[in-house]
N, C-alpha and C positions, 0 to 999 in steps of 0.2 A: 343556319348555325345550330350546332349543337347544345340542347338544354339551356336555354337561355334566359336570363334570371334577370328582368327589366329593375329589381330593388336594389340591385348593386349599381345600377347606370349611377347617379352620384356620385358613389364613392371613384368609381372610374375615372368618371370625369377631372376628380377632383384629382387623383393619381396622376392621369395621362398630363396635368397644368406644372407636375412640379417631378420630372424625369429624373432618376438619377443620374450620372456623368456617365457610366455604364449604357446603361440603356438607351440614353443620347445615342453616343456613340453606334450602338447595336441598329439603332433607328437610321439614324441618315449615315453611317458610313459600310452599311453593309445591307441591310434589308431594303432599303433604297433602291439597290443595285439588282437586287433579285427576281424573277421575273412570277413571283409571288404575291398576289394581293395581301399586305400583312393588314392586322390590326392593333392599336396599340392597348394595352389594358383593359381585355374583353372579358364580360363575364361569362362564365362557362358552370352553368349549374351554379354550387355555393363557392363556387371559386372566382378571382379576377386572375387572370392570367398576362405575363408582361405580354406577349407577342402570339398573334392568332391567324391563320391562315387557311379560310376554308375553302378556296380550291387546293390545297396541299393537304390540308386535315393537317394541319402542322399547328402546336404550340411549341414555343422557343420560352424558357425561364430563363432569367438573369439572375445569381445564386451571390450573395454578397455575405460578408463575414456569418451574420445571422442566421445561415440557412445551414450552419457547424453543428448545431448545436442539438444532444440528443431528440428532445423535442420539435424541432425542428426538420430533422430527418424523419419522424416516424410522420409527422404532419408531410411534407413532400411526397412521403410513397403513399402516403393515402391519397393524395390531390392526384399524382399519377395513375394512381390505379384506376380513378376515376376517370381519368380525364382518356386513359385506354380504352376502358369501356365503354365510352362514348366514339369509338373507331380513329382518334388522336394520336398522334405521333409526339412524344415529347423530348426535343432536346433541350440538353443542360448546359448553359457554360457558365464559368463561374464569374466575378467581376474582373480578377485577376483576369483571366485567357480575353477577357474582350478586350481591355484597357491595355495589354501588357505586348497581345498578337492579334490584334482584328483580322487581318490578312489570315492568318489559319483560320479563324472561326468563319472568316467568310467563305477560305475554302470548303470548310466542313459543313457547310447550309449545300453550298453546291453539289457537293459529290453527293449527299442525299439527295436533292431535288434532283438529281442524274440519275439515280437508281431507278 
């Protein structure tokens, strides 16, 4: 695993016990299905990241109202920058596109892991 930060295993823990309906959802009705060993709320250096896969080098974020917001956005592209630099693939979808069209997002895990 890339940079892996054993002082966040806790707070992970304590993440991965209470999902949000998104991220449910992202978990058993689409990553499930994928032929990708995922993990759910991995730390990755000083970050926990929703969804982790290191045979794909894939992080998946789940991006809810919260992640609008100026601060917010310059904290993401620094998380991604990071999480690049550590050879990471980062997709985004928002809560809306999971909860609203899983079927597209699950498409769009696939035609990546098809690439």
């Amino acid at each position: 695993m890339k940079t892996y930060n054993a002082d966040l295993v806790p707070r992970a823990r304590a993440m991965r016990a209470v999902m949000t309906e998104p991220e449910r959802r992202m978990w058993f009705g689409c990553l499930q299905k994928t032929n990708g060993r995922f993990r759910r709320q991995r730390p990755i250096g000083r970050f926990i990241v929703d969804f982790y896969s290191a045979s794909l080098q894939l992080v998946i974020e789940i991006d809810g109202e919260s992640h609008a917001t100026p601060e917010a956005v310059a904290y993401d592209a620094e998380r991604t920058i990071f999480l690049q630099a550590q050879g990471l693939t980062v997709l985004r979808f928002t809560n809306h596109e999971v909860m609203s069209n899983l079927e597209g997002v699950y498409q769009a895990l696939v035609n990546w892991i098809a690439k």
